[in-house]
mmCIF file of the N, C-alpha and C atoms, coordinates in Angstrom:
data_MODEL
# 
_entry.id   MODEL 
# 
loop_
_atom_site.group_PDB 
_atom_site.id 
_atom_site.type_symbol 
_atom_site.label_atom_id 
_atom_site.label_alt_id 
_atom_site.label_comp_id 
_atom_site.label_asym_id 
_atom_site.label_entity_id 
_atom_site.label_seq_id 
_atom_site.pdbx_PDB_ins_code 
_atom_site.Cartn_x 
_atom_site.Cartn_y 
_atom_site.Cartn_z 
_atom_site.occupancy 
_atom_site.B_iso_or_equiv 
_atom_site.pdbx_formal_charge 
_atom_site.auth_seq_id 
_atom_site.auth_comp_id 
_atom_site.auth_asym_id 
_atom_site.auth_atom_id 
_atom_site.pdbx_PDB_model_num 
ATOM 1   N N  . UNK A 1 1  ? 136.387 37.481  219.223 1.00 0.00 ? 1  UNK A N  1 
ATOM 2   C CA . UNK A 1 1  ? 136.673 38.108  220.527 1.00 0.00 ? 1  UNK A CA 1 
ATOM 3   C C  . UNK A 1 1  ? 137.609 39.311  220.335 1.00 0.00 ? 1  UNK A C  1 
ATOM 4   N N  . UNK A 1 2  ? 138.595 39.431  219.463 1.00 0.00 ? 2  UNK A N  1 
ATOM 5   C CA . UNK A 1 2  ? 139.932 40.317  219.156 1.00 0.00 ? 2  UNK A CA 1 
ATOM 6   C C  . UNK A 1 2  ? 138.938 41.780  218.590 1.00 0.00 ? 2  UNK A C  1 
ATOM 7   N N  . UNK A 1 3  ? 138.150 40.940  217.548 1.00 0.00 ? 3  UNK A N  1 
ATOM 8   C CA . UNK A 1 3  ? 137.479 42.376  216.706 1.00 0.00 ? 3  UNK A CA 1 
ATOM 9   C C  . UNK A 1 3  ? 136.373 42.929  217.410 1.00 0.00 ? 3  UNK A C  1 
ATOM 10  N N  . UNK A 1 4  ? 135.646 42.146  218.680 1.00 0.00 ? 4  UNK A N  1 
ATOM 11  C CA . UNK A 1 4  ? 134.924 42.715  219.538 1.00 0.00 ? 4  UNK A CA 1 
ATOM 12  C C  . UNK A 1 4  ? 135.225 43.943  220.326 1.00 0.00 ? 4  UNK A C  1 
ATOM 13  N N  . UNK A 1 5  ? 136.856 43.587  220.872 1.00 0.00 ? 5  UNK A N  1 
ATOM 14  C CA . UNK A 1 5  ? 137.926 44.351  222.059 1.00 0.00 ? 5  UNK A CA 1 
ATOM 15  C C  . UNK A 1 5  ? 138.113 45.536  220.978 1.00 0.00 ? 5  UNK A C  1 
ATOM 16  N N  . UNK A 1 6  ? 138.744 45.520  219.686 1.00 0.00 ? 6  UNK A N  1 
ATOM 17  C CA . UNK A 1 6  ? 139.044 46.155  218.850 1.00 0.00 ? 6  UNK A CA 1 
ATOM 18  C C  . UNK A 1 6  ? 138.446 47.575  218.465 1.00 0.00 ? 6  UNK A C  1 
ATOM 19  N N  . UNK A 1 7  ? 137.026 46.150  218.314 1.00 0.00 ? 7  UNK A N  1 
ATOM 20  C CA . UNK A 1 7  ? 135.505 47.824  218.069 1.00 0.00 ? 7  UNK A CA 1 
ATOM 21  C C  . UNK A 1 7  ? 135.238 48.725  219.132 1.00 0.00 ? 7  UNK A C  1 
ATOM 22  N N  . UNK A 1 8  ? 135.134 47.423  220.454 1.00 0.00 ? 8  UNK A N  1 
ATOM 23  C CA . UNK A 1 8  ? 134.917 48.581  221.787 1.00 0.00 ? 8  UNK A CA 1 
ATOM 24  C C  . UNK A 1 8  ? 135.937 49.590  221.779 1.00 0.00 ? 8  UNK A C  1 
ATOM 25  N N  . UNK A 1 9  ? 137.477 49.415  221.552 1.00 0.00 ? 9  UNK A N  1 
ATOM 26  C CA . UNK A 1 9  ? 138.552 50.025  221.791 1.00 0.00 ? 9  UNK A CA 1 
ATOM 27  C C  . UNK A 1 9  ? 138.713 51.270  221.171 1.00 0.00 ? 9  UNK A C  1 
ATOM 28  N N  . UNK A 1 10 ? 137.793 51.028  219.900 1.00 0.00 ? 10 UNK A N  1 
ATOM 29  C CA . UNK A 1 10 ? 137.742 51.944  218.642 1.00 0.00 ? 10 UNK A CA 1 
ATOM 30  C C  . UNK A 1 10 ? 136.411 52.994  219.110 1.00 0.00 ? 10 UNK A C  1 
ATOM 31  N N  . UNK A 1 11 ? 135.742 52.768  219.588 1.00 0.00 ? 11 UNK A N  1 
ATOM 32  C CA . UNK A 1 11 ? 134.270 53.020  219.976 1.00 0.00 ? 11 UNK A CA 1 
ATOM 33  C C  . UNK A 1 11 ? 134.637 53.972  221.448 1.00 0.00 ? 11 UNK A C  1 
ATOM 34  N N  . UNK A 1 12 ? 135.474 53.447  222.460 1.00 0.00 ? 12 UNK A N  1 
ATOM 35  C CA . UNK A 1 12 ? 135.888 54.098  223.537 1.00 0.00 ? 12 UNK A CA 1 
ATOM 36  C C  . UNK A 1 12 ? 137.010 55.587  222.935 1.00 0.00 ? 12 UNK A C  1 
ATOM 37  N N  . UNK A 1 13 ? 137.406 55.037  221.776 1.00 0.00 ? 13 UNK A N  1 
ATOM 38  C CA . UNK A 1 13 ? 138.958 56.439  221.583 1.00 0.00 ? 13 UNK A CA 1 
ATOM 39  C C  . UNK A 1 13 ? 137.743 57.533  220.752 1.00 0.00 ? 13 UNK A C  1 
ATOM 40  N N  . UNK A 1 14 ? 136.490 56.706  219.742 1.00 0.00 ? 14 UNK A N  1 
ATOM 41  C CA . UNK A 1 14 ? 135.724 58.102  219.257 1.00 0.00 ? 14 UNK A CA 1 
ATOM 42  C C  . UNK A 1 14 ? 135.029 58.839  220.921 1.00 0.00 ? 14 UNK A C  1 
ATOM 43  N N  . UNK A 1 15 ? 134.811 58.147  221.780 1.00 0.00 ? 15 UNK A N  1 
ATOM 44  C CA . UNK A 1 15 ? 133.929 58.821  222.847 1.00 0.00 ? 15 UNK A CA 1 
ATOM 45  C C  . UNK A 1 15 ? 134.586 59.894  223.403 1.00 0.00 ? 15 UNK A C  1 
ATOM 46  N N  . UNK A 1 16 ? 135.947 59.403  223.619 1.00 0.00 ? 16 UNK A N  1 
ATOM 47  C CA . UNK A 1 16 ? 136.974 59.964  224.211 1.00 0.00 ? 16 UNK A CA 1 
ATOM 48  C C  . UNK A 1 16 ? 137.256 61.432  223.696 1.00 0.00 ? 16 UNK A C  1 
ATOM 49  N N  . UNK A 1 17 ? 137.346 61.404  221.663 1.00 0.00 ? 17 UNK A N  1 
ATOM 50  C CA . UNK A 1 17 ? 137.692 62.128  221.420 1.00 0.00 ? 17 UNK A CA 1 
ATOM 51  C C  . UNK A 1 17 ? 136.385 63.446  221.460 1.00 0.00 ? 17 UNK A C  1 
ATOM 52  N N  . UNK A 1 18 ? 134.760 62.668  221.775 1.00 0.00 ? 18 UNK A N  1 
ATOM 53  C CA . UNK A 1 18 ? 134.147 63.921  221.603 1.00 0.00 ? 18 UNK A CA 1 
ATOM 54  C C  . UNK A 1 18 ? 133.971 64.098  222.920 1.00 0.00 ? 18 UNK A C  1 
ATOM 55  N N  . UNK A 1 19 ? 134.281 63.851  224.292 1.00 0.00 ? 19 UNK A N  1 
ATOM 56  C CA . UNK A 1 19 ? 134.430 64.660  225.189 1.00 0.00 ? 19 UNK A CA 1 
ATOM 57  C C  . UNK A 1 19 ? 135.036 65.661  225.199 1.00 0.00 ? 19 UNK A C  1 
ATOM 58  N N  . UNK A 1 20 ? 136.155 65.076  224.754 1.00 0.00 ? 20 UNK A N  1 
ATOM 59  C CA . UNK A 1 20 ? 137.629 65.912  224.890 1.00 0.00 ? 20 UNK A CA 1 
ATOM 60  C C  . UNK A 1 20 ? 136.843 67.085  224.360 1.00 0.00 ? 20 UNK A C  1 
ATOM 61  N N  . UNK A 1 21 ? 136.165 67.470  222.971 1.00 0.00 ? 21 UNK A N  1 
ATOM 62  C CA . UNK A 1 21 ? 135.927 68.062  222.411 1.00 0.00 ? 21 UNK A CA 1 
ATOM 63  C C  . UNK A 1 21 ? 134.883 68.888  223.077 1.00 0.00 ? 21 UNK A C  1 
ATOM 64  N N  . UNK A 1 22 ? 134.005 68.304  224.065 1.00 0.00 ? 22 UNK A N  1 
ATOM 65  C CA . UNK A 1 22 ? 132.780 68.928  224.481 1.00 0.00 ? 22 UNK A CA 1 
ATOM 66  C C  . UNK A 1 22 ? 133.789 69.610  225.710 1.00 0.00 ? 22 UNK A C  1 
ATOM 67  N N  . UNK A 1 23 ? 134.214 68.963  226.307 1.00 0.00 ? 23 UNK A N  1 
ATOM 68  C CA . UNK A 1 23 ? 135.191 69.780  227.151 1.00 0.00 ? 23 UNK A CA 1 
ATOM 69  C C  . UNK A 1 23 ? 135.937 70.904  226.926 1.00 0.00 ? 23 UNK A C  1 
ATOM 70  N N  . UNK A 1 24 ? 136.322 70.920  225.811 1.00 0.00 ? 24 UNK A N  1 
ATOM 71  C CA . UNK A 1 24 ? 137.296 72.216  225.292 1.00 0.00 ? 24 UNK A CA 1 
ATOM 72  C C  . UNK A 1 24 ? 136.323 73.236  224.749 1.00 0.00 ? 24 UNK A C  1 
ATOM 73  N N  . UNK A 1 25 ? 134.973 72.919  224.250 1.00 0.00 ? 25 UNK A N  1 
ATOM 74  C CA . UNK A 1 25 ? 133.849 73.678  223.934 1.00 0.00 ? 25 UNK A CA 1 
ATOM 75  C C  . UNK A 1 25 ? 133.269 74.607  224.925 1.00 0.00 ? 25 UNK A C  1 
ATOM 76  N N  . UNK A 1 26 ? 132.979 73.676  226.402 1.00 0.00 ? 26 UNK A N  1 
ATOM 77  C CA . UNK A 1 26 ? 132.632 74.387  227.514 1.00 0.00 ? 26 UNK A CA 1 
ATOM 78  C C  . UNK A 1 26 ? 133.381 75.060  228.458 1.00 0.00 ? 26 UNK A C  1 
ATOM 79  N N  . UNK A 1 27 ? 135.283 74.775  228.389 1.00 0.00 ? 27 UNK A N  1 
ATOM 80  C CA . UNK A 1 27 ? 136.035 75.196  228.433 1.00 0.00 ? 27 UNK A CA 1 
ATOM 81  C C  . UNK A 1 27 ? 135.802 77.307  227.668 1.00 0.00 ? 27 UNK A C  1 
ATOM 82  N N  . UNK A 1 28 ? 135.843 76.845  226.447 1.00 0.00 ? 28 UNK A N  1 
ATOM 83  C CA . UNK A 1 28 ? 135.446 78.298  225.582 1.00 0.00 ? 28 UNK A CA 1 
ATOM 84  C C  . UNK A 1 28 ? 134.430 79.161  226.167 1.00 0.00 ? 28 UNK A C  1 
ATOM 85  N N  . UNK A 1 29 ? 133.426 78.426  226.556 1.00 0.00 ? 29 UNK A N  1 
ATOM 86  C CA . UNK A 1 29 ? 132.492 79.201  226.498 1.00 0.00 ? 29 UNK A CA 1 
ATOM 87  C C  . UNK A 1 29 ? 132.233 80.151  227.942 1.00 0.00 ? 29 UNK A C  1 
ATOM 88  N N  . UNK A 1 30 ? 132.771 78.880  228.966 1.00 0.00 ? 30 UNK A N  1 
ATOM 89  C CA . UNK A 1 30 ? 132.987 79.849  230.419 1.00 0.00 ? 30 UNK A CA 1 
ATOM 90  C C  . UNK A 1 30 ? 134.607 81.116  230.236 1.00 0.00 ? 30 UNK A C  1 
ATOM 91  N N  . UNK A 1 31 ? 135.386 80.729  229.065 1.00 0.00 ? 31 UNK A N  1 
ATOM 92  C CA . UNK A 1 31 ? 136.297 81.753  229.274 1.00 0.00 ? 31 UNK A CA 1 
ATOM 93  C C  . UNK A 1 31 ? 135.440 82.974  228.791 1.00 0.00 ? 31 UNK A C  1 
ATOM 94  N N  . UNK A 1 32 ? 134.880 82.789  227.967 1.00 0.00 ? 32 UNK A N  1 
ATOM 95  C CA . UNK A 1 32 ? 134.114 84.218  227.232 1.00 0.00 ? 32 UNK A CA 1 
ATOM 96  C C  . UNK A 1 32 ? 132.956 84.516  228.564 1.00 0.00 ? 32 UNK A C  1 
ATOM 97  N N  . UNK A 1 33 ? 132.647 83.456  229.300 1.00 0.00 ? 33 UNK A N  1 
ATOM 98  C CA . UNK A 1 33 ? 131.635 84.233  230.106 1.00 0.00 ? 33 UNK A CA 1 
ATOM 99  C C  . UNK A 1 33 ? 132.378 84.722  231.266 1.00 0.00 ? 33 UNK A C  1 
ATOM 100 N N  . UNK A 1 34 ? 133.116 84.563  231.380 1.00 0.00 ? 34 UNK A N  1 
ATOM 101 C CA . UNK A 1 34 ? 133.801 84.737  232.788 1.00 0.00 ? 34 UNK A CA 1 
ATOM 102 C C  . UNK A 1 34 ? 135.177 86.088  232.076 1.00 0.00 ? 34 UNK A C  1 
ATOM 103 N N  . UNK A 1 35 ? 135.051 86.710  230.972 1.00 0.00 ? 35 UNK A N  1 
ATOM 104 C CA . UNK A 1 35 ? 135.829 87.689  230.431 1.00 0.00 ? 35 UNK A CA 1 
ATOM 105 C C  . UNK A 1 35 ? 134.716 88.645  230.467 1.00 0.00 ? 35 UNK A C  1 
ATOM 106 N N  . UNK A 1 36 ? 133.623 87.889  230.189 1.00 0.00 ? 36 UNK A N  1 
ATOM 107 C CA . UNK A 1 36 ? 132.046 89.659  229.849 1.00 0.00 ? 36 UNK A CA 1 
ATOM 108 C C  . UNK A 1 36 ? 132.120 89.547  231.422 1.00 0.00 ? 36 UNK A C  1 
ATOM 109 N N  . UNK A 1 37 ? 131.548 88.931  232.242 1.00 0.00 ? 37 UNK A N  1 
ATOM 110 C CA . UNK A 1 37 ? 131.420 89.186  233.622 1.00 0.00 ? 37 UNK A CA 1 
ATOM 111 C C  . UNK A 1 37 ? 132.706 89.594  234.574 1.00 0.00 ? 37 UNK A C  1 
ATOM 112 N N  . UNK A 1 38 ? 133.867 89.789  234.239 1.00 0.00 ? 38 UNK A N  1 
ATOM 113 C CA . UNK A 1 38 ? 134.658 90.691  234.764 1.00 0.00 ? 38 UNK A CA 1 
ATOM 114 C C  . UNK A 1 38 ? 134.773 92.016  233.993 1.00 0.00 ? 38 UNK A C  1 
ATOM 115 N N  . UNK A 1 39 ? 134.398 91.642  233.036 1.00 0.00 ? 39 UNK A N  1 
ATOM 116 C CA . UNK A 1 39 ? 134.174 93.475  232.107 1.00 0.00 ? 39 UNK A CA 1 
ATOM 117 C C  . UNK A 1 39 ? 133.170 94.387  233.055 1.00 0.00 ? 39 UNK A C  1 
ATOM 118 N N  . UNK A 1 40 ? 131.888 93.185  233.044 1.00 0.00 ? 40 UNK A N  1 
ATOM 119 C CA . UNK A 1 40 ? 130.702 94.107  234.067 1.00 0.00 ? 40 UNK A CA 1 
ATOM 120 C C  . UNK A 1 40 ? 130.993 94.305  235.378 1.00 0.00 ? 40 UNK A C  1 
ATOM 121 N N  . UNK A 1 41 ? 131.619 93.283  236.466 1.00 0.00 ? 41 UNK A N  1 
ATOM 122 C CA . UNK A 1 41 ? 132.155 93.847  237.520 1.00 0.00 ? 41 UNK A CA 1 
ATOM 123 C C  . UNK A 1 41 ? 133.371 95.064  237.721 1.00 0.00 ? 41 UNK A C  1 
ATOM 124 N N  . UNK A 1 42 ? 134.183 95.075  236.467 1.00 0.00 ? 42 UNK A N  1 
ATOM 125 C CA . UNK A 1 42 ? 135.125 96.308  236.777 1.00 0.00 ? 42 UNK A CA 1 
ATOM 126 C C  . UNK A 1 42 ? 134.025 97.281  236.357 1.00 0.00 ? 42 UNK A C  1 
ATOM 127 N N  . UNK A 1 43 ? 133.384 97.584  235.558 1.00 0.00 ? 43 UNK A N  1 
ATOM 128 C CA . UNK A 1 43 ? 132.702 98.620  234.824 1.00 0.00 ? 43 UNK A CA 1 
ATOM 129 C C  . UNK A 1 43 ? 131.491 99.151  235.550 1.00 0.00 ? 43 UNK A C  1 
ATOM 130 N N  . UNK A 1 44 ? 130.824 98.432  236.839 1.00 0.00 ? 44 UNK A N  1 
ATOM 131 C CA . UNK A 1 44 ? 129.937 98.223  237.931 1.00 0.00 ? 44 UNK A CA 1 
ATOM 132 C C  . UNK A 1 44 ? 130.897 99.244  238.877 1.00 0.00 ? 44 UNK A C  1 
ATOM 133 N N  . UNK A 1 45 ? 132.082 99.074  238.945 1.00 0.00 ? 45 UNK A N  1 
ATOM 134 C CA . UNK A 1 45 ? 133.036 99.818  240.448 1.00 0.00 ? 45 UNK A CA 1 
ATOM 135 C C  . UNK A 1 45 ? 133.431 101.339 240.247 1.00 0.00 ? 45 UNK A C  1 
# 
């Protein structure tokens, strides 16, 4: 029962850590899109 809780516990902190990771990825990727698309709206005016 201990090494069951253990694995899930272990199994929940890797999930955790590749959200985190997919999060900070898509995080990146809207800063770069949202830096070109205010380049084109000032450069549009």
């Amino acid at each position: 029962m201990v090494l069951v809780k253990r694995h899930g516990y272990a199994q929940n902190k890797v999930v955790n850590i590749q959200l985190h990771q997919l999060s900070a990825i898509c995080g990146g990727v809207y800063a770069i899109y949202h830096k070109i698309h205010v380049k084109n709206v000032v450069l549009r005016q």
